[in-house]
C-alpha positions in Angstrom: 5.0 12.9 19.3 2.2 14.9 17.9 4.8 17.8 17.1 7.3 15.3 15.3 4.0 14.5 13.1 3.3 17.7 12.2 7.1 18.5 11.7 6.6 15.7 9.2 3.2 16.6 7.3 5.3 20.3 6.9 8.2 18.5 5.7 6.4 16.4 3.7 4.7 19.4 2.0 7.5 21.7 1.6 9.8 18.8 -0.3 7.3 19.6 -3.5 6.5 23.4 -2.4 9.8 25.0 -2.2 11.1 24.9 -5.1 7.9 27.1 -6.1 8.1 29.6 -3.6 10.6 32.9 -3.7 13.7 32.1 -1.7 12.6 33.9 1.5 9.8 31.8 1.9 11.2 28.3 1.6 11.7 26.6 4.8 13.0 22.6 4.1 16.2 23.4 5.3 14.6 24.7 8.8 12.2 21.7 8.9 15.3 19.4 8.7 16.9 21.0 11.4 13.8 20.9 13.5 13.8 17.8 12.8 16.9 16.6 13.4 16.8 18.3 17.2 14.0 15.4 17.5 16.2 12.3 16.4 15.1 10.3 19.1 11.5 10.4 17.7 9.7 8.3 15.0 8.1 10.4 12.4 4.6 8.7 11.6 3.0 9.5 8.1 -1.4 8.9 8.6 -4.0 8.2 6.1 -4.8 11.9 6.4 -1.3 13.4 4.8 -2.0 10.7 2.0 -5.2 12.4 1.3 -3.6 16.0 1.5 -1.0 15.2 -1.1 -2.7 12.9 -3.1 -3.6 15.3 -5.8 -0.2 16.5 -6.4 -0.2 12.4 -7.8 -3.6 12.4 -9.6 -2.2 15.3 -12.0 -5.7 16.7 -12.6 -5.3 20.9 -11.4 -1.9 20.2 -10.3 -0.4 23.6 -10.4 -3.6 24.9 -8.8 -3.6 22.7 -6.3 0.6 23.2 -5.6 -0.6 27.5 -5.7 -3.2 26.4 -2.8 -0.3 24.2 -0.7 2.1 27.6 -1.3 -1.1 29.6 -0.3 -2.0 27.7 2.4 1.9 26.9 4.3 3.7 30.2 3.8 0.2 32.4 5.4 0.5 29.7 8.2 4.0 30.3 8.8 4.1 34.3 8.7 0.9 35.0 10.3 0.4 32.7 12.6 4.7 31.0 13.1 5.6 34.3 15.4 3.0 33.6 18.1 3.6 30.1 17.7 7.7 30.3 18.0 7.3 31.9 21.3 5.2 29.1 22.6 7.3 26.5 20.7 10.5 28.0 22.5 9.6 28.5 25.7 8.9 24.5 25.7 11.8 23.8 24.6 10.9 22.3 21.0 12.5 23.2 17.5 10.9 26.0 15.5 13.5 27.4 13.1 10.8 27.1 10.3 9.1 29.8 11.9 11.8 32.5 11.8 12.2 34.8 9.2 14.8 36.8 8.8 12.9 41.1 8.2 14.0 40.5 4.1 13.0 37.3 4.0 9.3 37.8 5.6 9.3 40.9 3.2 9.7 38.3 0.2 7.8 35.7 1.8 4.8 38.5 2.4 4.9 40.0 -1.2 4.6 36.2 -2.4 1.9 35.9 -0.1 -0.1 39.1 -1.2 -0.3 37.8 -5.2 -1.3 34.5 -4.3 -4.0 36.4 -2.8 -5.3 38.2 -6.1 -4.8 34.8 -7.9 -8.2 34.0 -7.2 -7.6 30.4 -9.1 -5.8 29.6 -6.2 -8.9 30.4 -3.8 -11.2 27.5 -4.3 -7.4 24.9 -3.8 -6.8 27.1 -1.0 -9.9 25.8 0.9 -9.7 22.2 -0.3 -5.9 22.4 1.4 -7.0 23.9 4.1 -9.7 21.5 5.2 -7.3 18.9 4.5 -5.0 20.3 7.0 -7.8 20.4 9.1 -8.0 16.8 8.8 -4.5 16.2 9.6 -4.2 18.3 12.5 -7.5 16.5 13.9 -5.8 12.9 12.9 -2.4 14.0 14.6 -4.4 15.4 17.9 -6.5 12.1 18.3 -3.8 9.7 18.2 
């Protein structure tokens, strides 16, 4: 259950991200198909993913705050989605949106690098991040 929810808060996030990020780095479709593997499960939305997409609906700093979601989701998913795919698979659970194909992570990377020297995007950067924080914590505790 806890990786349906998170399946969810990614899904979630990436229906307003990917149309913002560079083809490579996208990853609805994947999430779909993870979570389609998981039909038997009920995806649960929490106070906490409310509060990490709330600003995309308060439209103060939107596109700052959409840089900082970008920022945020793609580093998670390059850096850290290879070690996590192997742990994910050997499990048996769904982790397409981890896999990158060597362009794609190429694209995804070079995306990654200039949101990096956009330091407007830093200070959103850390608000998402805590927020994820947040969410992971909610998801873990339930």
């Amino acid at each position: 259950q806890q990786y349906a929810d998170w399946l969810f808060v990614q899904f979630t996030v990436h229906s307003v991200i990917d149309p913002y990020l560079p083809c490579g780095a996208r990853r609805l479709p994947q999430l779909y198909l993870d979570m389609a593997d998981l039909s038997e499960v009920t995806y649960r939305g929490s106070e906490s993913l409310m509060q990490l997409m709330k600003p995309l609906y308060e439209g103060e700093a939107l596109s700052l705050y959409v840089g900082g979601l970008c920022y945020v989701f793609t580093g998670a998913h390059l850096r850290g989605g290879p070690q996590n795919r192997k742990s994910l698979q050997r499990v048996g659970l769904p982790c397409r949106h981890l896999y990158f194909d060597v362009e794609d992570a190429k694209k995804a990377d070079q995306y990654l690098k200039e949101l990096r020297n956009m330091v407007q995007f830093a200070e959103p950067a850390k608000e998402v991040f805590k927020k994820v924080l947040t969410v992971m914590d909610a998801i873990s505790h339930d």
